[in-house]
KOLMIVO-648465 format. One record per residue (C-alpha): residue number from 1; residue in three letters; x negated, y, z. Coordinates in nm, 3 decimals, padded with zeros to 5 digits. Last residue first. Example, Ala and Ser with C-alpha at 12.3 -4.5 7.8 and 13.67 -1.06 7.14 Angstrom:
REM residues 2
[2; "SER"; [-01.367; -00.106; 00.714]]
[1; "ALA"; [-01.230; -00.450; 00.780]]
***
This chain:
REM residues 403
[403; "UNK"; [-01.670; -00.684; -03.736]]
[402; "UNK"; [-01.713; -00.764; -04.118]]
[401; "UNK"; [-01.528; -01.084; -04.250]]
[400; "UNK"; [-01.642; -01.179; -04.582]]
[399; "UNK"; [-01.361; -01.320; -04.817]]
[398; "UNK"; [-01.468; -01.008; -05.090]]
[397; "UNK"; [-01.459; -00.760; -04.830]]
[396; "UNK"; [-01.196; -00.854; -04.517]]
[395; "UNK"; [-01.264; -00.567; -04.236]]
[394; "UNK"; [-01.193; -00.640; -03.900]]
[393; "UNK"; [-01.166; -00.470; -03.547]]
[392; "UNK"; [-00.878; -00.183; -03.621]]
[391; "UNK"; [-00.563; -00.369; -03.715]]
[390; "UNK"; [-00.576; -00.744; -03.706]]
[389; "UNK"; [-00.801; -00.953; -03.454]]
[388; "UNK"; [-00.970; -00.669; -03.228]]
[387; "UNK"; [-00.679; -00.435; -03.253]]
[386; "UNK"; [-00.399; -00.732; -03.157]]
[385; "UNK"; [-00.636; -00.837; -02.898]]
[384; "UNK"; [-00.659; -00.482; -02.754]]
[383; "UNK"; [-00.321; -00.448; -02.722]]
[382; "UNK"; [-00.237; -00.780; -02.585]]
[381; "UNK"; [-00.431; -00.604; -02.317]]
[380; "UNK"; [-00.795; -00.616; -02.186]]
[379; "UNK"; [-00.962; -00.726; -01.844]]
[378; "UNK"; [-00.907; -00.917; -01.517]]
[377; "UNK"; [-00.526; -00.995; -01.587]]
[376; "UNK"; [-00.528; -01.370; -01.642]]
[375; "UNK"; [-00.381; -01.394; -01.922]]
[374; "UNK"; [-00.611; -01.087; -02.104]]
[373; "UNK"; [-00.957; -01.284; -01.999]]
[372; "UNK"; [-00.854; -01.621; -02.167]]
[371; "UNK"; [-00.684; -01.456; -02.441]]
[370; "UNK"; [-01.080; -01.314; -02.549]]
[369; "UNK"; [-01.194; -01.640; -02.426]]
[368; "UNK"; [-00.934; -01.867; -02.693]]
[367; "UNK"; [-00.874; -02.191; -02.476]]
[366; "UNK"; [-00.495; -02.119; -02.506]]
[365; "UNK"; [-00.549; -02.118; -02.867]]
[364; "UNK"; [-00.495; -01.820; -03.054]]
[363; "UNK"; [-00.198; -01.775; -03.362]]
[362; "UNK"; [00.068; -01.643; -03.100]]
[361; "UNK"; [-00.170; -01.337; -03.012]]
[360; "UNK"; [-00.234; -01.281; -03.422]]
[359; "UNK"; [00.144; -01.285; -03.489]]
[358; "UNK"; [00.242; -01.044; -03.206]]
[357; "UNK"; [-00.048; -00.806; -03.226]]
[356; "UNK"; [00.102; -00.759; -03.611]]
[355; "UNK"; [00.421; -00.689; -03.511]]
[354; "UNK"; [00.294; -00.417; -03.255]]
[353; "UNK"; [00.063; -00.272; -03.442]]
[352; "UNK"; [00.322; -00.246; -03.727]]
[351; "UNK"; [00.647; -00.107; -03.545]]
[350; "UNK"; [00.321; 00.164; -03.420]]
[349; "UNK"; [00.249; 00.223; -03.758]]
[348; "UNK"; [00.600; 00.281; -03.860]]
[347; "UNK"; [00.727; 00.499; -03.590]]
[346; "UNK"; [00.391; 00.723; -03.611]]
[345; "UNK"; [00.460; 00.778; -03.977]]
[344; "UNK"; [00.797; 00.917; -03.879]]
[343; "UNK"; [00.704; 01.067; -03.618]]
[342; "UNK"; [00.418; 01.275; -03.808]]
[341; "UNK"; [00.712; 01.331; -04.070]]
[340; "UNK"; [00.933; 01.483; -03.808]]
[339; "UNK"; [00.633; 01.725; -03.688]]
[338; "UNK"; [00.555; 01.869; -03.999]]
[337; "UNK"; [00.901; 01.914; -04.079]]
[336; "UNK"; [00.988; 02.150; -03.760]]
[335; "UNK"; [01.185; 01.916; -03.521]]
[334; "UNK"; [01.467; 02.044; -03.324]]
[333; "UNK"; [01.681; 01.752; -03.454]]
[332; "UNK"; [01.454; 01.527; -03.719]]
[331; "UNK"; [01.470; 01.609; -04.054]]
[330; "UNK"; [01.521; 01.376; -04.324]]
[329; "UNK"; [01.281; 01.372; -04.550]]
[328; "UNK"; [01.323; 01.511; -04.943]]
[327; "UNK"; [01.129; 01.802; -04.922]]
[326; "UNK"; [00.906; 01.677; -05.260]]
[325; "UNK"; [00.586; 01.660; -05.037]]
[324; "UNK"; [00.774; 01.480; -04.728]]
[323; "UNK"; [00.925; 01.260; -04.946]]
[322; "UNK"; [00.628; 01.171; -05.120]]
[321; "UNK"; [00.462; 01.099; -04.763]]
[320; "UNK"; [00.730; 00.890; -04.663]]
[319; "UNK"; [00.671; 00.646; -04.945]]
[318; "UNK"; [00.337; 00.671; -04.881]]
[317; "UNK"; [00.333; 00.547; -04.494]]
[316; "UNK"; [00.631; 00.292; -04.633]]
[315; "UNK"; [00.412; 00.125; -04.878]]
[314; "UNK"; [00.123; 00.127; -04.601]]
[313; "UNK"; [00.321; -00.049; -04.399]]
[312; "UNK"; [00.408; -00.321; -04.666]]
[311; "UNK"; [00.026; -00.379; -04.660]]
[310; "UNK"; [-00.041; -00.435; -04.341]]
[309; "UNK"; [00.251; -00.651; -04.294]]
[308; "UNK"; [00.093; -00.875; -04.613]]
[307; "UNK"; [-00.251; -00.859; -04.458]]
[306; "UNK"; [-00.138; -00.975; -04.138]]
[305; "UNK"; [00.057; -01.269; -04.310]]
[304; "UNK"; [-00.267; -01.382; -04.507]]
[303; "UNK"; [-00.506; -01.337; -04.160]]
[302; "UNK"; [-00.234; -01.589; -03.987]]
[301; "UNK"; [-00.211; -01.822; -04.275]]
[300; "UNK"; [-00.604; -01.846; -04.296]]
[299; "UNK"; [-00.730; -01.882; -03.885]]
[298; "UNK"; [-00.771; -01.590; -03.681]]
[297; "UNK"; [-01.117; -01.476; -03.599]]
[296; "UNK"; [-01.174; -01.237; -03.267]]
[295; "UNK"; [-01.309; -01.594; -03.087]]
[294; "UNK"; [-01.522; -01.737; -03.375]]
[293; "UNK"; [-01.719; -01.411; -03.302]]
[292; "UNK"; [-01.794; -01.577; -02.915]]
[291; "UNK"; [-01.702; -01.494; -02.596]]
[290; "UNK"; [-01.863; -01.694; -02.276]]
[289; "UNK"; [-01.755; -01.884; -01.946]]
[288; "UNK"; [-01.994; -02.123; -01.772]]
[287; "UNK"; [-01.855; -02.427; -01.524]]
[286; "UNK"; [-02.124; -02.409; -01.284]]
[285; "UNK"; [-02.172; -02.037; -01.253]]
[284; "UNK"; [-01.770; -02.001; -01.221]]
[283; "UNK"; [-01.720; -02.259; -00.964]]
[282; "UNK"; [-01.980; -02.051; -00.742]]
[281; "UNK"; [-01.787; -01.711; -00.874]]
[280; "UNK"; [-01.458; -01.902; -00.776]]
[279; "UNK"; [-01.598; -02.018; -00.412]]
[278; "UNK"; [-01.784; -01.668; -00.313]]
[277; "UNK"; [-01.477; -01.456; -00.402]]
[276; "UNK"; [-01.220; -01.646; -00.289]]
[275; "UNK"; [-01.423; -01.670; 00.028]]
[274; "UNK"; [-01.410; -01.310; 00.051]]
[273; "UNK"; [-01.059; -01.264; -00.017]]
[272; "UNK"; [-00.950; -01.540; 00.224]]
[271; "UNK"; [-01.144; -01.372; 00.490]]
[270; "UNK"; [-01.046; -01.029; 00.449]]
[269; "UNK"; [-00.705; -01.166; 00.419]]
[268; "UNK"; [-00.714; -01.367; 00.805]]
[267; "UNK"; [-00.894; -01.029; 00.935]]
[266; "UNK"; [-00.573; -00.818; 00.830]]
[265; "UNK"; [-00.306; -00.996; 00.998]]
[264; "UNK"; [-00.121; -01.346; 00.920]]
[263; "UNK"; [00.215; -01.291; 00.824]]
[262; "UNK"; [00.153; -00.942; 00.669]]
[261; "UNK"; [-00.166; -00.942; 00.552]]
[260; "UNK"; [-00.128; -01.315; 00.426]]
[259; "UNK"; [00.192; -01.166; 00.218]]
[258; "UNK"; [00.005; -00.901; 00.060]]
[257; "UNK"; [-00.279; -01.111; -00.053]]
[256; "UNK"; [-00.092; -01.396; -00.171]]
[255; "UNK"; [00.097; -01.151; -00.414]]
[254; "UNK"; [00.419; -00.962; -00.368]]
[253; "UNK"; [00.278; -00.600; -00.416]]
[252; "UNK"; [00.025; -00.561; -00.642]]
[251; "UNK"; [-00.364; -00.533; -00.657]]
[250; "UNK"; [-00.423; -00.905; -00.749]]
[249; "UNK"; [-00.411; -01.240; -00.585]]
[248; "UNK"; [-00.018; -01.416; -00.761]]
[247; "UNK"; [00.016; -01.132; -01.021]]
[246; "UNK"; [-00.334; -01.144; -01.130]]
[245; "UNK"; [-00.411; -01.487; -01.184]]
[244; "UNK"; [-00.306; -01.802; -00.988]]
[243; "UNK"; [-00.172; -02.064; -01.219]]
[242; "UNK"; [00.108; -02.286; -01.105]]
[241; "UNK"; [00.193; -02.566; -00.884]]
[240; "UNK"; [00.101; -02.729; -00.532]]
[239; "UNK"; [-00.120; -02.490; -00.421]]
[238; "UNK"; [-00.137; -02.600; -00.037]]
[237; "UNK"; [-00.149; -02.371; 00.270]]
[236; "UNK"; [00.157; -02.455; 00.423]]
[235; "UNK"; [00.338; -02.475; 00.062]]
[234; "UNK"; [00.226; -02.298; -00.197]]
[233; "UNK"; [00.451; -02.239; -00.525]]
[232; "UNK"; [00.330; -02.084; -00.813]]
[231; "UNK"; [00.568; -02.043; -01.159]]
[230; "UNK"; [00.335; -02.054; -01.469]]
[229; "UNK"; [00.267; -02.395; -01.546]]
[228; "UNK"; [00.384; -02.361; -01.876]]
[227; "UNK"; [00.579; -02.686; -01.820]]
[226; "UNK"; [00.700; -02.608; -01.481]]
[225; "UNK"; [00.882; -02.990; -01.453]]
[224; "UNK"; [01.212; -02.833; -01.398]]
[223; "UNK"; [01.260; -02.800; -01.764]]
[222; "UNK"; [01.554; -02.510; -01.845]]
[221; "UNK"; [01.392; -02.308; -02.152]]
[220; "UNK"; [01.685; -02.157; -02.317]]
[219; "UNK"; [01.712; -01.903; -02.067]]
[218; "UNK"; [01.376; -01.763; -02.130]]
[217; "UNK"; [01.204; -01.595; -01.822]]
[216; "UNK"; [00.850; -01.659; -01.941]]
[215; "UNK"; [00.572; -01.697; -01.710]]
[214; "UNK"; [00.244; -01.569; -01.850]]
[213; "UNK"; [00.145; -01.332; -01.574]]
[212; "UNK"; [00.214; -01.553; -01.322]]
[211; "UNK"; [00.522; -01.646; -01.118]]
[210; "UNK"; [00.593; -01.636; -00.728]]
[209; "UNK"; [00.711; -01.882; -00.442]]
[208; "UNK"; [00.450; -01.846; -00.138]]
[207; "UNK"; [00.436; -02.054; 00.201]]
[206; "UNK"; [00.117; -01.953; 00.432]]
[205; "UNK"; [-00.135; -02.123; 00.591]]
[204; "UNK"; [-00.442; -01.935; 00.490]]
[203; "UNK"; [-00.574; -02.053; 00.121]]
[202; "UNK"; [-00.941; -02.124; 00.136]]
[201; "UNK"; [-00.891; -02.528; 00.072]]
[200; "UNK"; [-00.553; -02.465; -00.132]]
[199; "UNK"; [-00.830; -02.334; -00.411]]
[198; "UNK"; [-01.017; -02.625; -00.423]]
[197; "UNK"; [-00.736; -02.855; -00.467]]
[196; "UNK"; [-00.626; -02.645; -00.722]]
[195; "UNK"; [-00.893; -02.688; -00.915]]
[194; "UNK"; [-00.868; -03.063; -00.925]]
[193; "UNK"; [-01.079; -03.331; -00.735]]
[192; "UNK"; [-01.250; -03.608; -00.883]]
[191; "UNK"; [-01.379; -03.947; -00.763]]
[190; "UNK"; [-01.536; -04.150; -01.051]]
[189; "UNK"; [-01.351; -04.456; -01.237]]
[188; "UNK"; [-01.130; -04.442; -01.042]]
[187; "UNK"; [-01.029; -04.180; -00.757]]
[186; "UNK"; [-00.869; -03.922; -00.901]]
[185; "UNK"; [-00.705; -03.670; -00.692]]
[184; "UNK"; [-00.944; -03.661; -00.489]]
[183; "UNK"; [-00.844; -03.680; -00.060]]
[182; "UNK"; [-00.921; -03.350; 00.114]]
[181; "UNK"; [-01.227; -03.283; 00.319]]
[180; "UNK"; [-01.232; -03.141; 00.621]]
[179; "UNK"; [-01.537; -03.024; 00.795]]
[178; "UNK"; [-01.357; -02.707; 00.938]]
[177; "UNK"; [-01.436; -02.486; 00.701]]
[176; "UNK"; [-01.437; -02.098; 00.829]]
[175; "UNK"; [-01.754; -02.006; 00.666]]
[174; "UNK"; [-01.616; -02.087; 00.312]]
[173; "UNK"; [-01.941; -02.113; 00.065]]
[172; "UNK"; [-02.046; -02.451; 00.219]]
[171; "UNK"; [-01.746; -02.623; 00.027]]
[170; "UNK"; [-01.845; -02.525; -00.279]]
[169; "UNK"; [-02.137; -02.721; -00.260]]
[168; "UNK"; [-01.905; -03.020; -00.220]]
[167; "UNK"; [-01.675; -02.959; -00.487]]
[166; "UNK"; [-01.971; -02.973; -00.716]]
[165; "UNK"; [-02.138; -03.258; -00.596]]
[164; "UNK"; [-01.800; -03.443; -00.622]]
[163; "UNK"; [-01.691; -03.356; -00.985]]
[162; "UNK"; [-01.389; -03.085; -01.036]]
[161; "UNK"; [-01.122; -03.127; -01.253]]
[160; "UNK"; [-00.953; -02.863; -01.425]]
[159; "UNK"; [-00.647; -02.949; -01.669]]
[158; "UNK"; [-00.360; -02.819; -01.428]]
[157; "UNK"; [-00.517; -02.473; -01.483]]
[156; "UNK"; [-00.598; -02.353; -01.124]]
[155; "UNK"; [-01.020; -02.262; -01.208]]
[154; "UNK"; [-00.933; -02.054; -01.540]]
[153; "UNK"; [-00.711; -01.803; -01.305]]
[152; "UNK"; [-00.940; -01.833; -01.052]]
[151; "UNK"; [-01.256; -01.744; -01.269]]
[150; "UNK"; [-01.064; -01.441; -01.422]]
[149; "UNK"; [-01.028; -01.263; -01.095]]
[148; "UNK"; [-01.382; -01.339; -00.961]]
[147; "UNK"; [-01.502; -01.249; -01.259]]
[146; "UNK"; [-01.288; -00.932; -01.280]]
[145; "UNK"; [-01.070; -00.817; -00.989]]
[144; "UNK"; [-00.883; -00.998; -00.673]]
[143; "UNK"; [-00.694; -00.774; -00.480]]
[142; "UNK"; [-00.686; -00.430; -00.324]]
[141; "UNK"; [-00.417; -00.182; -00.309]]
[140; "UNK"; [-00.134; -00.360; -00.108]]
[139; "UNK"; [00.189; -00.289; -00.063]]
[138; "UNK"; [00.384; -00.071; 00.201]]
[137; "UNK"; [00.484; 00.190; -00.041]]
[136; "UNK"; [00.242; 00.509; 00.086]]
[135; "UNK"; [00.136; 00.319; 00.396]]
[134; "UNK"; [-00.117; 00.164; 00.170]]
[133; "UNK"; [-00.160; -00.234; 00.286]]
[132; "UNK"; [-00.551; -00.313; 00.260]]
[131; "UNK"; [-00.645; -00.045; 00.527]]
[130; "UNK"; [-00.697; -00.245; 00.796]]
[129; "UNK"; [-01.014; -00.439; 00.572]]
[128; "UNK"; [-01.160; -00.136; 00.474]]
[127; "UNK"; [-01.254; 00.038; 00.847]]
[126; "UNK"; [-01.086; 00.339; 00.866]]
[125; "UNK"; [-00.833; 00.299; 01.211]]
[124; "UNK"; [-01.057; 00.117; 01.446]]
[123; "UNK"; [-01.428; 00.125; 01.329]]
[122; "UNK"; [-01.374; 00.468; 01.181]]
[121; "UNK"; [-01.214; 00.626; 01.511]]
[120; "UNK"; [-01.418; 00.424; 01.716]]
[119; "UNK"; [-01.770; 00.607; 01.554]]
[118; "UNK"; [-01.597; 00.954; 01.543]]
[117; "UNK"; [-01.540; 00.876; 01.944]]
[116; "UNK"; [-01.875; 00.778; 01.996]]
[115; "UNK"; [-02.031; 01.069; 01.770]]
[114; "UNK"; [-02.291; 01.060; 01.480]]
[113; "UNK"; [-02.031; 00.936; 01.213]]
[112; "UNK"; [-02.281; 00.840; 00.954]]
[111; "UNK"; [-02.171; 00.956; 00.578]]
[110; "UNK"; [-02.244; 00.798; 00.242]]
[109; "UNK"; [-02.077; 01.003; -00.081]]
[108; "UNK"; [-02.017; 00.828; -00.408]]
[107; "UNK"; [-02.138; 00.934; -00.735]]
[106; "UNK"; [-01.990; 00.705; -01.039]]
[105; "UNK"; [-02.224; 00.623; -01.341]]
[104; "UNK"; [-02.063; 00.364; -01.539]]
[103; "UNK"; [-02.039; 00.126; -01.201]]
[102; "UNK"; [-01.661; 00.181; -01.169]]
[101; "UNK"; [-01.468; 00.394; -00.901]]
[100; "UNK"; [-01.111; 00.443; -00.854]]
[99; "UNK"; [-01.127; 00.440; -00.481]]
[98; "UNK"; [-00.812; 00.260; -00.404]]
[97; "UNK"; [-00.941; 00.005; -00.675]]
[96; "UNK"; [-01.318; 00.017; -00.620]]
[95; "UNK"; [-01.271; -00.206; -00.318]]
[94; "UNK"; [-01.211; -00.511; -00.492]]
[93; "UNK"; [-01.596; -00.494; -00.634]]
[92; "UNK"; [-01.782; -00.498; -00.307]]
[91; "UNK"; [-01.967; -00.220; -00.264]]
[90; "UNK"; [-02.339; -00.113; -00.376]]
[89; "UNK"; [-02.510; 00.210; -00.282]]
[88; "UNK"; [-02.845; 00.252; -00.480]]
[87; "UNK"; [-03.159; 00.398; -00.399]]
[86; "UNK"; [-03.391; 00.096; -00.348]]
[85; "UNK"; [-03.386; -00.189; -00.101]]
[84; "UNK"; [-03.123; -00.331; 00.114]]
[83; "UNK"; [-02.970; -00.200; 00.436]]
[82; "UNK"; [-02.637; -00.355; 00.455]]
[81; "UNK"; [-02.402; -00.096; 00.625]]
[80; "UNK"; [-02.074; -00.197; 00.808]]
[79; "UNK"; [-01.792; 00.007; 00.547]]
[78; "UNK"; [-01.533; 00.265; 00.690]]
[77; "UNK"; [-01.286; 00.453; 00.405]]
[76; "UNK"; [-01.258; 00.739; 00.233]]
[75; "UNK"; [-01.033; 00.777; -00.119]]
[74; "UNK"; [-00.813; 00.497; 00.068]]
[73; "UNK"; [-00.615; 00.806; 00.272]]
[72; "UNK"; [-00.487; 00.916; -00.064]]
[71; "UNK"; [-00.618; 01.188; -00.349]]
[70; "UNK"; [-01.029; 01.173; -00.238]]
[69; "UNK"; [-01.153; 01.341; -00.566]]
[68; "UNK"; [-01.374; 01.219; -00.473]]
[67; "UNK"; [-01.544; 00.900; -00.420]]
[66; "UNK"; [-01.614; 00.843; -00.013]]
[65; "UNK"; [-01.777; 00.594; 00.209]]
[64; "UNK"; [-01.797; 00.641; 00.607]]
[63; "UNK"; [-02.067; 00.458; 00.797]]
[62; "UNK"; [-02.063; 00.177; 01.077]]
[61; "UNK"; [-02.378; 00.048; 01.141]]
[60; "UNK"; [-02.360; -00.338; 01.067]]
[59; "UNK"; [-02.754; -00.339; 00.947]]
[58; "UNK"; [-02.926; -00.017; 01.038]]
[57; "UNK"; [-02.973; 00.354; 00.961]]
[56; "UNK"; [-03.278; 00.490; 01.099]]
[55; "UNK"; [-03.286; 00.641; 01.424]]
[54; "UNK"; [-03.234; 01.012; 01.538]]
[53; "UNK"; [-03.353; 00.975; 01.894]]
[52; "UNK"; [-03.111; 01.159; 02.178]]
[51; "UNK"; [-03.300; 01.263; 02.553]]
[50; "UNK"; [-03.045; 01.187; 02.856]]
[49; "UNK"; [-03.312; 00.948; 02.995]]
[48; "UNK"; [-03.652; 01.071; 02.955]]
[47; "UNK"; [-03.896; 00.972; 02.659]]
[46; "UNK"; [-04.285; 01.046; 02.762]]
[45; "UNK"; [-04.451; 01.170; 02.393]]
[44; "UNK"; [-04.807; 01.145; 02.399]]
[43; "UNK"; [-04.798; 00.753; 02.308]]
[42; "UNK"; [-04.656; 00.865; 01.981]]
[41; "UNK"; [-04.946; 01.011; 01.858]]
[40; "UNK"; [-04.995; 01.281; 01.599]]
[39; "UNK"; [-04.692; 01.377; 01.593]]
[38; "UNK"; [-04.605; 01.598; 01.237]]
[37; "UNK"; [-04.360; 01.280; 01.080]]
[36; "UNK"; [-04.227; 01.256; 01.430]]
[35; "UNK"; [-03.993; 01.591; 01.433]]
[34; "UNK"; [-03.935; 01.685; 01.756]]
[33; "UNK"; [-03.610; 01.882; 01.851]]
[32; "UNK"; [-03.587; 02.108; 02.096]]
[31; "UNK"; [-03.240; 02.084; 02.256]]
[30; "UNK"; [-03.293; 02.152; 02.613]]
[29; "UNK"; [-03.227; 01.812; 02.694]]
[28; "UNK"; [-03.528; 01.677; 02.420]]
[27; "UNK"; [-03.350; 01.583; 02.081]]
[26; "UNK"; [-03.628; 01.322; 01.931]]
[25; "UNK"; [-03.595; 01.266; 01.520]]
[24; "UNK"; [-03.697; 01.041; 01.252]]
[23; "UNK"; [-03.690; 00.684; 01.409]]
[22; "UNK"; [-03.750; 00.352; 01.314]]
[21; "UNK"; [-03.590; 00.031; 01.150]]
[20; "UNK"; [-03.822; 00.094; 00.901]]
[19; "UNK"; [-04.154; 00.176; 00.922]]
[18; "UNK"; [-04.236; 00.563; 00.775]]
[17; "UNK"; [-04.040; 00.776; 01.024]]
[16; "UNK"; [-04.170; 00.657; 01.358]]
[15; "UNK"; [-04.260; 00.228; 01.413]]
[14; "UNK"; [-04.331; 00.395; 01.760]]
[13; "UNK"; [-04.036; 00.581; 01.809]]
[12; "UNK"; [-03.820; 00.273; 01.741]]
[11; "UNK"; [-03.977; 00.088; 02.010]]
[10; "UNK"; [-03.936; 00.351; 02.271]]
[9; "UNK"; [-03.547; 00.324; 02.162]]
[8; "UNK"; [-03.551; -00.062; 02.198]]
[7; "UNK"; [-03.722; 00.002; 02.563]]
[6; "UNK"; [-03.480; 00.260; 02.659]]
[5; "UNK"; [-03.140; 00.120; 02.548]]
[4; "UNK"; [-02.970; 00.020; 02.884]]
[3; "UNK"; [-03.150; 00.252; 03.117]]
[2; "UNK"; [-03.010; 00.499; 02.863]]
[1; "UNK"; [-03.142; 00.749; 02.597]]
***
């Protein structure tokens, strides 16, 4: 209690334990503590200066958030509260990655540094957006996840163009715009602008040269003109080429994120990866995204060559079982026989899985959602597609399909 905070202090006493924002406790100078749930009036208590009151928690409080088991410094880091209602605490999704937390039923702990000095030392050395860069490796540990993730990746295609109203509702998502508006890139019959126009407008004003997650270093392939679109080049701020998915904004070293923090300083990449955030999920709700059955389904010749692999592997699974049962396989060195035919059979389903996932990847259409997701790094693995389409997913019973 201070000449300089007594009257918004004698306010929160009155609105007392029940009214938020308000108070719970009153630490007299002798250290008796009053609890104002049992006062029966507030206008019976006279607050004197060097007094403390125990307030409620409010908006752009500093507080410490933790998900153990804390392993690194990022396992606890300083948020500013956002009071909201009910019981639940809610973070921004690209800072689960140092923490390792997902929404599947994670406890977290809160804590309120009570102290001055505990309060600076959060604010100036704990605070999320400093600790984006991991002294462990110098690189950084948060990036671009999920919608927001996949939504970017599907927004820079060289095929996505963007209508006027739309572009400019996006435009009042990024709180640093200026009021500028590029030129479209079409102009007849209907002005449109292209997805990576939209992007370049929250990129800082930096120059980038990287590849994306589909970029294939084949050195048969020597076109200039970037025909897979897949190597990213910014300059001053601009996307001129490429797709940005999770190599270019992700949780890696080398990506737009890392190089902003270092050339432009921490509050420039908190910025850029909240308005990334707000324009791409905007673009997203306009634009729709969805997976279907037709997309797990490969078409005929694909589903007849799976089949045949399929089959020829489980030739070889037997084959090496009757060898196993007459003592005719091979023995591994240092393997007992039980464990050499478990490799054995391993080698040749895994050979399989993999040969398979090959065929039924190639056979999908770029527009294919399940690939969709996979290319751009927010969710699954070529893995997973090859399961879904050819191994584990489907079941072909008299030409029905069962998922």
């Amino acid at each position: 209690m201070t000449p300089f905070n007594i009257h918004e202090l004698k306010q929160l006493v009155a609105n007392g334990p029940l009214e938020w924002p308000g108070a719970m406790y009153i630490i007299r100078s002798d250290q008796t503590r009053i609890d104002l749930r049992y006062v029966r009036s507030v206008n019976d208590i006279v607050l004197e200066y060097g007094w403390i009151v125990e307030r409620h928690l409010r908006d752009d409080d500093v507080v410490l958030f933790n998900r153990q088991p804390s392993l690194h410094k990022m396992s606890i880091m300083g948020h500013r509260a956002k009071i909201l209602d009910w019981s639940t605490f809610r973070l921004n999704l690209s800072v689960t990655t140092p923490y390792n937390a997902d929404f599947d039923g994670d406890e977290m702990n809160l804590h309120v540094p009570q102290s001055m000095t505990a309060r600076a030392d959060a604010d100036q050395l704990m605070m999320v957006p400093r600790n984006i860069i991991t002294p462990q490796n110098n690189r950084n540990v948060m990036g671009i996840v999920q919608d927001a993730l996949l939504g970017v990746s599907r927004m820079t295609k060289r095929d996505v163009f963007i209508e006027k109203d739309v572009f400019m509702n996006a435009m009042l998502w990024i709180s640093t715009w200026d009021g500028f508006i590029p030129a479209p890139a079409i102009i007849k019959p209907r002005p449109l602008w292209t997805g990576k126009q939209l992007f370049s407008m929250i990129t800082p004003k930096i120059n980038y040269r990287g590849k994306s997650k589909n970029h294939k270093d084949d050195p048969k392939i020597t076109d200039p003109f970037n025909y897979l679109d897949s190597e990213v080049l910014i300059h001053d701020g601009l996307l001129l080429s490429g797709i940005v998915d999770k190599n270019i904004v992700g949780a890696s070293g080398g990506s737009i994120v890392h190089v902003t923090w270092l050339s432009k300083g921490w509050e420039e990449t908190r910025n850029f990866m909240n308005q990334i955030q707000g324009i791409v999920n905007f673009w997203f709700v306009n634009t729709s995204y969805s997976v279907s059955v037709s997309d797990t389904v490969a078409d005929a010749k694909t589903i007849e060559d799976i089949q045949e692999t399929l089959n020829k592997a489980k030739e070889k699974v037997l084959n090496i079982m009757s060898k196993a049962q007459s003592g005719e396989l091979k023995m591994m060195p240092g393997k007992p026989l039980l464990e050499s035919f478990e490799m054995n059979i391993n080698e040749v389903l895994n050979d399989t899985r993999s040969n398979v996932g090959k065929s039924a990847q190639n056979s999908l259409k770029e527009r294919n959602a399940i690939k969709g997701t996979v290319m751009a790094g927010s969710k699954g693995s070529e893995l997973n597609i090859s399961q879904i389409i050819a191994c584990v997913g489907q079941q072909n019973v008299q030409g029905r399909w069962y998922i």
